[in-house]
N, C-alpha and C positions, 0 to 999 in steps of 0.2 A: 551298090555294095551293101551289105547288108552288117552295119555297122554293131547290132549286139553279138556279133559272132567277134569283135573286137578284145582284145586281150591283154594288149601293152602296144606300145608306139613305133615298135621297132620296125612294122610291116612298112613301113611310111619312107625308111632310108631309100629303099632302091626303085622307089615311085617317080616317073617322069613328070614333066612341068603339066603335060595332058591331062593325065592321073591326077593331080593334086588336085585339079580344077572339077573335073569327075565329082572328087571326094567333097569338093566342096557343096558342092549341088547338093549331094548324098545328102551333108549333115543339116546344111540349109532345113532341106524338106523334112527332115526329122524332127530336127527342133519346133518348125513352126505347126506342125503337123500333133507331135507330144505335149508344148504349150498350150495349144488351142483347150487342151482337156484337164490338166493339171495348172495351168496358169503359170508365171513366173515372170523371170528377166528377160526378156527378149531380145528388147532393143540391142542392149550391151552385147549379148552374145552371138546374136547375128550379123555385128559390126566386127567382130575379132576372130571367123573362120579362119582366113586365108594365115594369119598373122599368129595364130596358136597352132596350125598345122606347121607352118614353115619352125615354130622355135621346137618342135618335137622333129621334123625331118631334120634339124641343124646338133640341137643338143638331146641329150641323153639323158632324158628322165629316171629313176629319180636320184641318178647321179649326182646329176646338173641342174639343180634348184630351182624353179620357179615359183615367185610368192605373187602370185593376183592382188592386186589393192582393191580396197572393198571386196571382193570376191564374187560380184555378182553377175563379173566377164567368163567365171570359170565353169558354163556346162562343156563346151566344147574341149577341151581340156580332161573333163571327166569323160565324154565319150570316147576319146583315143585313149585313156586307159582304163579301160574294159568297164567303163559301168553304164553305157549304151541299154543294156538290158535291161537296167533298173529304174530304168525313166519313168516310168508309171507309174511309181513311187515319188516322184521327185515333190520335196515339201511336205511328204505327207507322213501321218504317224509313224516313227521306225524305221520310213522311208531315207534314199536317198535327199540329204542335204541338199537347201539351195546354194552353199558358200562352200570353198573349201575346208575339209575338216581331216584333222591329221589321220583319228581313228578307223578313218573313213579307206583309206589306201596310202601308201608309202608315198605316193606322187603329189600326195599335197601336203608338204612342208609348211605352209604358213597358213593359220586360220585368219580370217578376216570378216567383217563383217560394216567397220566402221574405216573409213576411206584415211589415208595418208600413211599408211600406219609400215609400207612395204618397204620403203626405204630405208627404216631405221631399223628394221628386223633383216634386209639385209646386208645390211654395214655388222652387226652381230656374228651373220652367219658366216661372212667373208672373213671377220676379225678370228675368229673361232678354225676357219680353214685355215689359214695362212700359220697360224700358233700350231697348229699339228702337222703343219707343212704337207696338205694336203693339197690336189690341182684341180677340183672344181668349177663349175662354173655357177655362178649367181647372176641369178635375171630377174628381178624385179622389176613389174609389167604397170603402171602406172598409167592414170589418165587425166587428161589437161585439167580437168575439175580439181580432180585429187590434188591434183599439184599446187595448189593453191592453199593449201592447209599449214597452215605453220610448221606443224613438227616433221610435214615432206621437204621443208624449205631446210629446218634445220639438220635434216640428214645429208641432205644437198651438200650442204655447206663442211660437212664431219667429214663426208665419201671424199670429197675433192682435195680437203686441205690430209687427208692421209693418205691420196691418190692409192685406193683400194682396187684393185682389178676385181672389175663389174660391169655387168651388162644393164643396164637400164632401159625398158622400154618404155617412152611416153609416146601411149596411145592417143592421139587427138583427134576425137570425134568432135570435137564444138560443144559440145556437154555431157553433163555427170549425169543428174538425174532430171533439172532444169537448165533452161540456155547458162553459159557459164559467165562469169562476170570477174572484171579485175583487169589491172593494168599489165599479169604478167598472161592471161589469157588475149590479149590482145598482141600481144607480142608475139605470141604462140601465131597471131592468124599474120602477119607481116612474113612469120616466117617460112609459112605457106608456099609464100610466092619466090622463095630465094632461090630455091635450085640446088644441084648439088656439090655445092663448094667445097667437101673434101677433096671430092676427084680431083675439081680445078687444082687444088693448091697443091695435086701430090704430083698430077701431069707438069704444072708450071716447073716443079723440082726439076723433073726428068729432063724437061725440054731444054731448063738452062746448062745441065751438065755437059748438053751435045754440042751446045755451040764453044766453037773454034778456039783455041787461046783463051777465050777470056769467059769460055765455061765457067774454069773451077773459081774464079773469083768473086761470079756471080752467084756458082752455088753457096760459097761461106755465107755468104747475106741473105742466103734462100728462105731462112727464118721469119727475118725480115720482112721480106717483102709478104710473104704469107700472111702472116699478121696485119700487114695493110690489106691484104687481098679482103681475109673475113670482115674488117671491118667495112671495107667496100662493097662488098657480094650480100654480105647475113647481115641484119640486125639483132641475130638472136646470138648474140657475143655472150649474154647471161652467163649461159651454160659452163661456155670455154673459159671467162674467169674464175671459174668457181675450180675449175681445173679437170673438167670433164672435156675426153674427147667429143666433140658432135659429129653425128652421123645425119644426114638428112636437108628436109626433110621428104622422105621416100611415101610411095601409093603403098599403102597398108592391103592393098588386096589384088597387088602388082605380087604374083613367086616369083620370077627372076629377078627382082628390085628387093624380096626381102631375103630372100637367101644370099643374095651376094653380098648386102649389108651384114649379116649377121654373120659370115663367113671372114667378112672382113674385121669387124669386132670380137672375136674369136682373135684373132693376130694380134691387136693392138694392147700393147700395154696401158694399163689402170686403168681409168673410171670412164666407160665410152655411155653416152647418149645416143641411142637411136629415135630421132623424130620419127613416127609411124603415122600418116595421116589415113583416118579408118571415117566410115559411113557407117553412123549406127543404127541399126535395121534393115541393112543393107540384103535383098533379096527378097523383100516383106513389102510392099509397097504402102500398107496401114503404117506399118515401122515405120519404112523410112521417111515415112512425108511427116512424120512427129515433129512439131516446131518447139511443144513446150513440152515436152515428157513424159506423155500420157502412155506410151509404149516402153515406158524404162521397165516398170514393174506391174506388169497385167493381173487378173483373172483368166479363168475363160472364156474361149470368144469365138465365135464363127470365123472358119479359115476363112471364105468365100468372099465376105465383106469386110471383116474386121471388127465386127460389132460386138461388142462386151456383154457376157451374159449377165445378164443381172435380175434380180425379182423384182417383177411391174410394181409398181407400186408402194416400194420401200421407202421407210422415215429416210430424213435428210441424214446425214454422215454427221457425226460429229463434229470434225472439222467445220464443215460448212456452217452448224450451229454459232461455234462459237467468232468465225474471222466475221460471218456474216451479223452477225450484235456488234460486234466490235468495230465493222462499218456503219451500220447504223450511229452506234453513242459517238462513231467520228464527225458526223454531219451536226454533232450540236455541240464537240468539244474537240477545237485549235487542238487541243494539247496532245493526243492520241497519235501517235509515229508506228508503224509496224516494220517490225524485224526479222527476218529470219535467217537462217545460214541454209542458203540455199535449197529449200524449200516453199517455194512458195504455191507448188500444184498441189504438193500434199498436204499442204495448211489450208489448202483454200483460199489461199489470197490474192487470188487471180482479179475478184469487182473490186478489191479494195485499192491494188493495185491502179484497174483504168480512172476509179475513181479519184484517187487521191495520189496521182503517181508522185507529188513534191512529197508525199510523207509515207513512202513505200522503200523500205531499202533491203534487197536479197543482198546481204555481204557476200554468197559463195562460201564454200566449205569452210569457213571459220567459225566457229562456233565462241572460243575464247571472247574474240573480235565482236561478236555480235553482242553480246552479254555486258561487256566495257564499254561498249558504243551507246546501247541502251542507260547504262548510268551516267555517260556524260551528258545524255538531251535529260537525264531527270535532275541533274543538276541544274539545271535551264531552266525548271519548270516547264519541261515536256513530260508526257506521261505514256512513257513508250512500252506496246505490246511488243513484245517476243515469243513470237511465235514458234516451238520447238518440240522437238521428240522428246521421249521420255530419255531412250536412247543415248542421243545425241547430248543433252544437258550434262550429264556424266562428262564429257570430255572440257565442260566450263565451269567444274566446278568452283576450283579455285577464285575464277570472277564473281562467280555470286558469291563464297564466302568474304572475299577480300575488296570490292567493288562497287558490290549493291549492298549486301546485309551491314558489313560493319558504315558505310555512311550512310546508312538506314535510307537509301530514294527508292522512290516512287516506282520499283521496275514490275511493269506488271507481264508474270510469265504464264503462257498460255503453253502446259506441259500435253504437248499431243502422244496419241498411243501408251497411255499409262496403262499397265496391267499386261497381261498377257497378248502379246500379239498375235500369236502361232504361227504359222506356215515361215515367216521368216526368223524363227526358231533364236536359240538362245542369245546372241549375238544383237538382238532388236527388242528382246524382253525388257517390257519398260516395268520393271516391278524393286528398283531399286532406290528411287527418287523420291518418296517417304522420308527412308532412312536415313536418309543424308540432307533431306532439308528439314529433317523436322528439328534435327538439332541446335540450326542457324538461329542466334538471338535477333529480333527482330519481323523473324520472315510468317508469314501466314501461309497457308496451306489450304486447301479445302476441295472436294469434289461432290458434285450432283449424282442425284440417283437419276433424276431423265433430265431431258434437253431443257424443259422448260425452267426448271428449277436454272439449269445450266445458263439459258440466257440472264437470268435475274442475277448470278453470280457473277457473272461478265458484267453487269452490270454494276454489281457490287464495288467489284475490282476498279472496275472507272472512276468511280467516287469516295473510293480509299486512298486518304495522302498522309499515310500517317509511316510507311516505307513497304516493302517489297511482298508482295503479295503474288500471291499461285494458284491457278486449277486444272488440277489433273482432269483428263477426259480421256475416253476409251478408243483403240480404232475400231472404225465399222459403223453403222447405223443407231443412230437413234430409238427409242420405242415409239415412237409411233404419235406422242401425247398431243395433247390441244395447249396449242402457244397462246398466252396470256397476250395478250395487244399491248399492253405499258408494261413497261420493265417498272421491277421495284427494287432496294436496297432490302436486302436478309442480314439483320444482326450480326455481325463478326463473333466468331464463336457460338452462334444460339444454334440448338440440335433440336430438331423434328422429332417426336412420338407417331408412329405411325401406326401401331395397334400397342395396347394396355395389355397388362398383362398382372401379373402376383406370382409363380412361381421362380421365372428367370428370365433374364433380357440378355438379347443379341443387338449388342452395338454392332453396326456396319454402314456402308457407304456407298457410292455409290455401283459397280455393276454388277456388287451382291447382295445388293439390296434385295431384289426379286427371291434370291436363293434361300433371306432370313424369313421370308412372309411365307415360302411356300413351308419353309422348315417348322414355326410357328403353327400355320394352318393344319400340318399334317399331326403333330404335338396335341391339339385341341383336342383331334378325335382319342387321345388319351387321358382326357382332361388332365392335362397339362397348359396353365394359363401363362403365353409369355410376352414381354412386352419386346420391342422390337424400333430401336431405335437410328434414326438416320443421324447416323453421326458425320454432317458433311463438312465441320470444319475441324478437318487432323490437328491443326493447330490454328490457332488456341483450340483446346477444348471448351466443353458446357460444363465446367467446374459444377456451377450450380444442381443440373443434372446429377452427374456423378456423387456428388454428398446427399442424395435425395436417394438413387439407386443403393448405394452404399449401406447407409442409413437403415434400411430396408432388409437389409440382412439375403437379396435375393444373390445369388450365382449369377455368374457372367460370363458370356461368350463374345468374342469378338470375331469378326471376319474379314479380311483383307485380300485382296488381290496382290500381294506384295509382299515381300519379303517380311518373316517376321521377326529378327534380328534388329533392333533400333524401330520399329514399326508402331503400328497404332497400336495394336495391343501392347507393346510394351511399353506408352506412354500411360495407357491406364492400369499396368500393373504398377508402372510406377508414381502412377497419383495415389493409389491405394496404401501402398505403402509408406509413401509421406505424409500418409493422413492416418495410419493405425488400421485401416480395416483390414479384415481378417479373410472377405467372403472369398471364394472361391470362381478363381477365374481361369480360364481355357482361351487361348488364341490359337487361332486358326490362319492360317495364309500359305505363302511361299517355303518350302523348307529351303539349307542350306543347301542348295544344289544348285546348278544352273540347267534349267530347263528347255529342252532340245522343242525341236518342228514338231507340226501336227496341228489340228485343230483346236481353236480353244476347249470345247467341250473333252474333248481327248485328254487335253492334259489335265484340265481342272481332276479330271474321272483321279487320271494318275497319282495325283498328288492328294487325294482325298477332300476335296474342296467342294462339297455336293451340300446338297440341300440335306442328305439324308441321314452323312456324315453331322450337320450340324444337329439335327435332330436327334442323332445317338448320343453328342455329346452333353446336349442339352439335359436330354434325359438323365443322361447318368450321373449331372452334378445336381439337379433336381431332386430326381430319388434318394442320395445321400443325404441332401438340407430338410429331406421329409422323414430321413430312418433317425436325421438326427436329433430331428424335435420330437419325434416318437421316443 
């Protein structure tokens, strides 16, 4: 089938169980086929064919509501309504989204990007139907990872006690993005093996009605005994007290096992559970033999092997920079615990892990949890890395203000994917974690222009116990630099001069560091002298610095990868201001917008964040402090 000739879902009602299967081939080969060249989510999406065909054969998009959690199950979903064609786009500038986006088509109702978030959006939507007296369906498509996030718990817990008529689908592959972890995922795997005890308990009704006389007496207790049945058949009774029907649980890539579930859920009044148990990667054999993750979120890659295209020869990842120091200063310091909320492939903390597994903990999509957990071993006098996305810290915030900063410990966070991420577009843009911790009393901040500075910071952070300290780092590769063999401690707050200057300086940091030298460099040939400074700890500042620059009467530019609302430059506007000076400053960064997919270089272009840009503006407060002394 020739899937961009695709339009809407409707073609799918009057397709046999043959056909379905047909179709699934189809998309199978397309995805892994369009993947290969644009990269993306794979695994996820090659694990939920069968199970996003059947909810578009059963319900009536965009009727009938479907919110993907995290979003990153939903290409397949986007090929059955019509954007099959724009695959070649997909992640790319202007291109087709990797996630659901509302602007995007009618059919995707719920943006996502950050995992738990589907259940409480739709308890909303249901609340919202029912008040207009509207007869919708709402399906909120969840996965055993997900579910494991507090605010999917707490929606859990709203749906059931207002017994909201909803469809829930927990998708259970065995993991999110890494294997999954936690007592109620394990629950999830018991319930694997249970079978399907609806049926039972609905046949057991029927059968006692038929018998002779003493049927109908048996059926008044038919209640009853049901209720002993689930607890004899299912362990996964969770569900059912929370006051969700359970479905399950069913083969996710069985169509006459999900259509008849989901036909049957269609009937049932209020809040039904469908367990769906899926294979993610499933048709992909690189996919599917993924034990730890490595096929959740690809590049490009050779269909034929599976091999990841990657440039010979490239610096180490960032990540690896910094989990790998952090392994190191563990072998000489007890106190070092690593955290993460379930990340531990994209942190890199795979050596750290085999090495040190008693002080290795992936709590799973808790982010809150992980952040609280870490201040109570620093209460202990441990000295625990947190390992996190830029991202992802946004949804802990409250812990670090309330947890770590105000009892000032020891949490040392290691802020992964700071700055622009691109391809996985606004939803993953880590350029807002400046502005929100620069303001915490207490908290240190700081990022490296290259890896090596970067190890010596990490190393820094190891031998700071004075409370909660930070280093933002980029995703993607390293430059390439020569690593110093001993780490050293760098001054908290001292700032790098990297070239001298006299008419005007560019404070900056790390991964526009390169953009102020080249802006500088190209300036010279104007004879324009400016100096160019690595400002790598946000906070504290180099006060010292700053009353020196100040003093000097020279214009200032700053440059940020990040938002510049609450941001660095706005901290040295507002040292200026607390101190009387007058000079002339320009910041540069993030505007107020949120910034969509594409390449880094693409957007940076977008948003005017170029080298050439700093050089226009250099100039232009330059030649004014020169018309003015003239």
């Amino acid at each position: 089938m020739d899937l961009t000739k695709i339009t809407s879902p409707q073609f799918l009602k009057n397709m046999s169980i043959a056909e379905l299967e047909e179709l699934s081939a189809d998309v199978r080969k397309f995805l892994i086929e369009q993947l290969s060249t644009t990269g993306g989510h794979i695994g996820p999406n090659l694990g939920v064919v069968e199970l996003t065909i059947a909810l578009h054969k059963v319900f009536d998009s965009p009727k009938d509501k479907f919110l993907w959690d995290v979003g990153h199950q939903a290409y397949v979903h986007k090929i059955l309504t019509g954007r099959a064609c724009e695959f070649g786009t997909l992640r790319k500038y202007k291109g087709l989204c990797g996630f659901p986006k509302r602007n995007e088509s009618e059919h995707d109702v719920w943006e996502t990007g950050h995992s738990s978030t589907s259940l409480s959006g739709a308890m909303g939507m249901a609340a919202a139907r029912d008040i207009k007296g509207a007869k919708e369906y709402i399906i909120p498509v969840i996965g055993d990872g997900a579910l494991t996030g507090g605010m999917a718990l707490e929606a859990l817990n709203h749906i059931g006690h207002e017994k909201k008529d909803m469809i829930v689908i927990l998708n259970d592959n065995e993991m999110s993005i890494a294997p999954n972890v936690g007592a109620l995922h394990s629950a999830l795997g018991r319930m694997r093996t249970a079978g399907k005890y609806n049926w039972v308990k609905d046949e057991l009704e029927v059968l006692l009605k038929k018998i002779p006389a003493v049927g109908g007496k048996l059926a008044s207790t038919a209640e009853r005994i049901k209720d002993s049945l689930k607890y004899l058949v299912v362990s996964g009774m969770f569900f059912e007290e929370l006051g969700f029907t359970y479905l399950g649980p069913i083969d996710g890539h069985n169509y006459n096992d999900l259509i008849e579930n989901l036909n049957y859920a269609k009937k049932t009044e209020g809040p039904v559970l469908i367990h769906v148990v899926t294979k993610k990667g499933k048709g992909y054999e690189p996919a599917e033999s993924d034990k730890i993750g490595t096929w959740h979120g690809i590049g490009p890659y050779k269909i034929e092997t599976g091999d990841v295209l990657k440039p010979a020869g490239a610096p180490p990842a960032w990540s690896s920079v910094v989990s790998e120091t952090v392994r190191k200063i563990a072998r000489e310091d007890g106190r070092i615990v690593a955290i993460t909320p379930a990340m531990p492939v994209g942190s890199k903390l795979e050596n750290f892990a085999k090495e040190f597994p008693e002080r290795m903990y992936d709590v799973g999509i808790a982010e809150q949890h992980a952040v609280t957990m870490a201040a109570g071993l620093a209460t202990q006098g441990m000295k625990p890395f947190v390992a996190i996305y830029s991202t992802f810290l946004q949804r802990a915030y409250d812990q670090v203000v309330h947890d770590v900063c105000r009892q000032n410990l020891n949490v040392f966070f290691g802020i992964d994917r700071s700055g622009l991420v691109g391809e996985d577009g606004e939803t993953h843009q880590g350029v807002f974690d400046i502005a929100f911790l620069r303001h915490l009393p207490n908290m240190v901040l700081m990022m490296p222009k290259d890896e090596n500075e970067g190890q010596h910071l990490v190393y820094t952070a190891s031998k700071y116990d004075q409370g909660p300290i930070a280093i933002r780092y980029p995703r993607g590769n390293g430059l390439g630099v020569k690593m110093d063999a001993e780490l050293e401690e760098i001054p908290i707050g001292s700032w790098e001069v990297l070239k001298e200057g006299t008419d005007a300086a560019i404070l900056t940091f790390g991964t526009t560091i390169g953009m102020a030298l080249e802006a500088a460099e190209a300036l010279s040939k104007d004879e324009l002298s400016v100096k160019v400074v690595n400002a790598r700890f946000i906070k504290p500042m180099d006060e010292a610095m700053l009353h020196d620059l100040f003093k000097s009467g020279m214009p200032v530019v700053t440059v940020e990868e990040a938002v510049l609302q609450g941001g660095f430059g706005s901290a040295v506007v507002e040292f200026a201001s607390d101190h009387g000076y007058t000079n002339r400053v320009v910041r540069m960064g993030i505007p107020d917008r949120f910034i969509e997919h594409g390449s880094v270089k693409e957007l940076m272009n977008e948003i005017d964040l170029t080298a050439a840009k700093v050089a226009e503006n250099v100039k232009l407060i330059s030649t004014r402090r020169k018309q003015k002394r003239a």
